[in-house]
N, C-alpha and C positions, 0 to 999 in steps of 0.2 A: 300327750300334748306336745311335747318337744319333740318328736318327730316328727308330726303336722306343721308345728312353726316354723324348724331349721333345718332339719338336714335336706330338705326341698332347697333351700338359698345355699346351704354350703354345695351340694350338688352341682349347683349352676355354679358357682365361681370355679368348681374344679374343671368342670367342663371349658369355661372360658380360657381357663389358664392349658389344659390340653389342646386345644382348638388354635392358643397362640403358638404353639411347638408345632403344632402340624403343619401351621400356615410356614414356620419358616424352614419344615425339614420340607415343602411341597407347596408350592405358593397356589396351587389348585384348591386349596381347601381356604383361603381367603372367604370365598361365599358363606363357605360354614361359618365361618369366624362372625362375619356379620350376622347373621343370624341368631348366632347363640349372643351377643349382645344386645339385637333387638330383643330377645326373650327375657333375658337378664332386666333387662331395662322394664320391659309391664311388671314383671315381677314385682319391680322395685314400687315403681309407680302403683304399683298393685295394694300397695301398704297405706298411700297417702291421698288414696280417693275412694268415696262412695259411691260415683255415680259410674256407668257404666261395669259394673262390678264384674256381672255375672260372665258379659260380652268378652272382655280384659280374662277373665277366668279361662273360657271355651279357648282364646283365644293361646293360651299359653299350656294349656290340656292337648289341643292339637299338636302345636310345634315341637314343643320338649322333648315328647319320645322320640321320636324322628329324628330330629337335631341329635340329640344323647347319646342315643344307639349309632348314631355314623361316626358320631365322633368314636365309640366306643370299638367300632368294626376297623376302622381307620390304627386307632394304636394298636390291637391286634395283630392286625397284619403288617404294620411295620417293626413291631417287634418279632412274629414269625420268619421275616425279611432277614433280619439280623442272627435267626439261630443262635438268642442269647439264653432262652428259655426253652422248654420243651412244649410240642404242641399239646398235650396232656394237661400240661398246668396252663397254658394260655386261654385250652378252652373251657376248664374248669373256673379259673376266673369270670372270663367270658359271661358266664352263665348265671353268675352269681353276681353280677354287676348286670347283666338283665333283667333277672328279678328284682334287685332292690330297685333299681330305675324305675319299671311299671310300679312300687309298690308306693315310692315315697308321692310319684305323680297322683296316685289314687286317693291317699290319706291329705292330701295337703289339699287340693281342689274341688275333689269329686261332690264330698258332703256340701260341700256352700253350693251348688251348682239344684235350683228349684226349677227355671224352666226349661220346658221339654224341648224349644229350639237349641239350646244353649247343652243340654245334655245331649241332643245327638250330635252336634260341633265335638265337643270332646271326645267321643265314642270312637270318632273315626281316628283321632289322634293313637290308639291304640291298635288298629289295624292296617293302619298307611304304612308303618313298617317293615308289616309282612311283605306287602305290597313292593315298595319303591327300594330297599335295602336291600342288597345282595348276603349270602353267607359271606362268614368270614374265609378266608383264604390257606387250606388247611393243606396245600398240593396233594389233595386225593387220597387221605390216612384211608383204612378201611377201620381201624378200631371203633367199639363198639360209640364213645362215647364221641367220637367226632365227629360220625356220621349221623347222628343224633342233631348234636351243631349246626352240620350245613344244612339237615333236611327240617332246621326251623321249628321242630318237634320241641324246643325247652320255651320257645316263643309262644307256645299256644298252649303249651302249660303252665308259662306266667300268667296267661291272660285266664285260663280256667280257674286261679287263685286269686285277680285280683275281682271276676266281673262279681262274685257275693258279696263284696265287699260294696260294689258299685250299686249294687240292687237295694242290697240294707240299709245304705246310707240313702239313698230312694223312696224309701219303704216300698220297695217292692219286692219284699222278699217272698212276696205270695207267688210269684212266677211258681216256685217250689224250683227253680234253678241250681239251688247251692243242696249239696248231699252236706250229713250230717259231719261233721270232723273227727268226732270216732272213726266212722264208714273211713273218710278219706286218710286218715292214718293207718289203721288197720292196712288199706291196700296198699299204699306205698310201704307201709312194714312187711307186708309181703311179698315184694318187689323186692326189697332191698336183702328179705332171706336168701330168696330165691338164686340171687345173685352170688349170696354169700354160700352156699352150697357149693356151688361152682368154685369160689374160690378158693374155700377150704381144699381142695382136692387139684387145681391146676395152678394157684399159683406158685407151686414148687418148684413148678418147671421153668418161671421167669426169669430171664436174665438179665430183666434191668425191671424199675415200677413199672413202666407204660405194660409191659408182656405180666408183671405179677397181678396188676390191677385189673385192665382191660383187656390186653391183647393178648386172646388163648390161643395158641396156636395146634394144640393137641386136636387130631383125628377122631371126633367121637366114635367113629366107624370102627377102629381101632378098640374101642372098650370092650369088657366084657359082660354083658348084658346077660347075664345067665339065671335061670330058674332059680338057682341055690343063691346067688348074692341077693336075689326079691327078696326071697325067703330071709335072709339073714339082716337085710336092713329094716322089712315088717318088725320082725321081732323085737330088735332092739325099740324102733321108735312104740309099738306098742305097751313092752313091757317097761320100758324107764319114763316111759312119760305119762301111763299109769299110777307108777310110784312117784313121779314126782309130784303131781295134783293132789295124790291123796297127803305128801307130805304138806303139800302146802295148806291145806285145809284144817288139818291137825296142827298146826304151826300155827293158824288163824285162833285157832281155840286156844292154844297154849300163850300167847301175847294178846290175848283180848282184851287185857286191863292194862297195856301198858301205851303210853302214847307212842311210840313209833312203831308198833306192832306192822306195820308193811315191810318196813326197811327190813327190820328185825325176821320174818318171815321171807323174805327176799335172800336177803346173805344164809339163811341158816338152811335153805334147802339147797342153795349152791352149793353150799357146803358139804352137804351129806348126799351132795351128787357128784361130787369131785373126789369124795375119798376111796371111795372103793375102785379108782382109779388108780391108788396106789398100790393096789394090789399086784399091778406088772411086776413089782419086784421078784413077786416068785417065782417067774417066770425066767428071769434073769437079763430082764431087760435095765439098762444102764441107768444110774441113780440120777445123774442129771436129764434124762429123756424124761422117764418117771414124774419127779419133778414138774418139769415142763408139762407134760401132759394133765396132772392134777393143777396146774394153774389156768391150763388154758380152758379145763373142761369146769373150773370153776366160773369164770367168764362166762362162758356160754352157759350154766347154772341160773347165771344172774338175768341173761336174756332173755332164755324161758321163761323164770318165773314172773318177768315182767309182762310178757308177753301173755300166758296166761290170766293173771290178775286184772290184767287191762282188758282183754278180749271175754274172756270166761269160758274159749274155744277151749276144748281142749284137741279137737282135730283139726285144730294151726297145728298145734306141736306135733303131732303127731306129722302132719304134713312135712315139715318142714326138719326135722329130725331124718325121718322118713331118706329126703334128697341127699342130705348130707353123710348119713352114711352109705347111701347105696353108689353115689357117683365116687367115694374111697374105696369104697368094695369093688367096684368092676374099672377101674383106674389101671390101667392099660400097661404091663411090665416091658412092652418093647421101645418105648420111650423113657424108661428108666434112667437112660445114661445123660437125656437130656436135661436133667433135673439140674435147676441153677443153684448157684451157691448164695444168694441174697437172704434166702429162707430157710436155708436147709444146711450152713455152716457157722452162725452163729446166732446168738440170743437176740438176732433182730427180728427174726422169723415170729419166735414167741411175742413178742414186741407188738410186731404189725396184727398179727393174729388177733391178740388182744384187744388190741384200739379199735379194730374193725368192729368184734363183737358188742364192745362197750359203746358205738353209736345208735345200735336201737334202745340200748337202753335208756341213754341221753334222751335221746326222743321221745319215749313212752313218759319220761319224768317230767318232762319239760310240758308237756302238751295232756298229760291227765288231770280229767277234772278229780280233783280228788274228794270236794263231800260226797259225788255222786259214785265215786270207790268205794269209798268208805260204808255206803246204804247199802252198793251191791255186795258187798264182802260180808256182810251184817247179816243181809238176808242170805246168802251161800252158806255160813255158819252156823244161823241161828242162835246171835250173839246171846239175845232177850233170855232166852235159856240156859246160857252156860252159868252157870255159878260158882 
């Protein structure tokens, strides 16, 4: 409820108050200016009358994104101007001030809005964007995630996440429009493996974030794609993600009577998938690498087994275990010398690795339903029986 009532109204005053910077570092964006105080204005007006409701509504559904999003394109590229920031973080911003724009406009107007003139008045307010808005001004990066930017692709991913929203507050969610949000997490959690594959194995070579995060510069043509490395990363993702389901299931029996028995099942198979990790020592590999490696392979412990749990796949992991070792395995030694020092000469490396791995976890935690885990983990187990 208090994002429905406010952060729509603190939005607009930010906007006005950007809108007044603009107008005086450019006196060309005055029109904006006006504008976003006409909209400011029904807004307001919007609160102290009944009649004409819906009209005032359509009417402020239309303008706001358009108006928002220029303003938003506008400080963009006058902070890209200034090379105060990097374009990496500007369009990461960018993006994230997208989404929340289309989302607060959805939650705050869309539901009060009953008739169907007045609903497809608004509708275009979400499309005229596309339409009349240039990209932001990025002078021609090719990384993966700017190009993404200009080619408008996060804009029509906002609008794939707010139109369910749009339908249900409608009741028309019988279009059958919206996929389930399991389904739609799952696939961006598989997106964002996928990604992470990659970067477990090239961002070593970065020699700043934009090249550790996004910008791979490595030759795949250069890898070694060989029979024996298939061979060797099947196996592993086979045989450890094997044991790790059956660990986790057994774990499900063994905390059945305790209340946090997920969490508890979660950290204990990380666990006992990170320690025989420290077995490199006999090897004679060095006590702080060791180390490092038993925390990071704990991390990614924690992934799986969330990802498991949530999914009941066990050929995600498989999958996805699968990439990560095979693209380390055939990872190219004549680029070796190129390897940057960000990741690969101190405990930032570990660090970043880390943090990466611990956002799907965030996510699965954040966004699982959990009585209906709980029923499916119940039945996987067959709680009823254990005694």
């Amino acid at each position: 409820m208090f994002i429905k009532q406010h952060l729509f109204d603190y939005q607009c005053y930010l906007n006005l108050l950007l809108a007044i910077v603009l107008t005086f570092i450019d006196s060309r964006n005055l029109f904006l200016l006006v504008s976003v105080i006409f909209v400011l204005g029904l807004n307001i007006f919007l609160n102290k009358t009944e009649s004409f409701y819906e009209c005032t509504v359509s009417v402020i559904s239309l303008l706001s994104p358009i108006l928002f999003m220029q303003i938003l394109v506008n400080c963009v590229n006058f902070l890209n101007q200034q090379k105060v920031l990097s374009q990496t973080f500007l369009a990461s911003v960018y993006l994230i001030l997208l989404l929340m724009l289309y989302l607060l406009t959805v939650l705050k107007f869309f539901p009060s809005l009953k008739t169907p003139i007045f609903q497809l008045i608004s509708i275009q307010g979400l499309l005229l964007p596309a339409i009349l808005i240039k990209s932001i001004d990025l002078y021609g990066s090719t990384t993966l995630l700017l190009t993404l930017v200009q080619s408008k692709f996060f804009l029509a991913l906002a609008l794939l996440i707010v139109v369910p929203m749009i339908l249900e507050s409608w009741d028309l969610s019988n279009l059958n429009f919206k996929m389930s949000t399991r389904l739609l997490i799952l696939i961006a959690m598989m997106l964002l493996l996928i990604w992470f594959a990659f970067f477990n194995s090239l961002a070593n070579f970065g020699q700043n974030f934009s090249e550790i995060l996004w910008e791979w510069k490595n030759n795949l043509t250069l890898y070694n794609f060989t029979l024996d490395r298939v061979n060797w990363a099947v196996e592993a993702a086979l045989f450890e993600e094997i044991i790790r389901v059956l660990d986790i299931i057994v774990l499900l029996k063994l905390f059945s009577k305790q209340k946090f028995r997920i969490i508890l099942t979660i950290f204990a198979s990380a666990i006992l998938f990170a320690l025989p990790h420290s077995l490199y020592l006999r090897t004679g590999s060095p006590i702080n690498y060791v180390v490092g490696e038993v925390i990071f392979t704990f991390i990614g412990g924690l992934m799986y087994a969330c990802l498991y749990l949530y999914s009941g796949k066990i050929y995600l992991l498989m999958v996805v275990h699968f990439l990560v070792d095979f693209i380390v395995l055939a990872e190219p030694q004549l680029t070796a010398f190129n390897v940057g020092p960000l990741l690969t000469e101190s405990t930032l490396g570990l660090v970043v690795r880390c943090l990466v791995e611990l956002v799907p976890v965030l996510l699965l935690t954040i966004f699982t339903d959990h009585d209906k885990l709980e029923k499916n983990l119940n039945q996987l187990v067959n709680v009823d029986h254990v005694k």
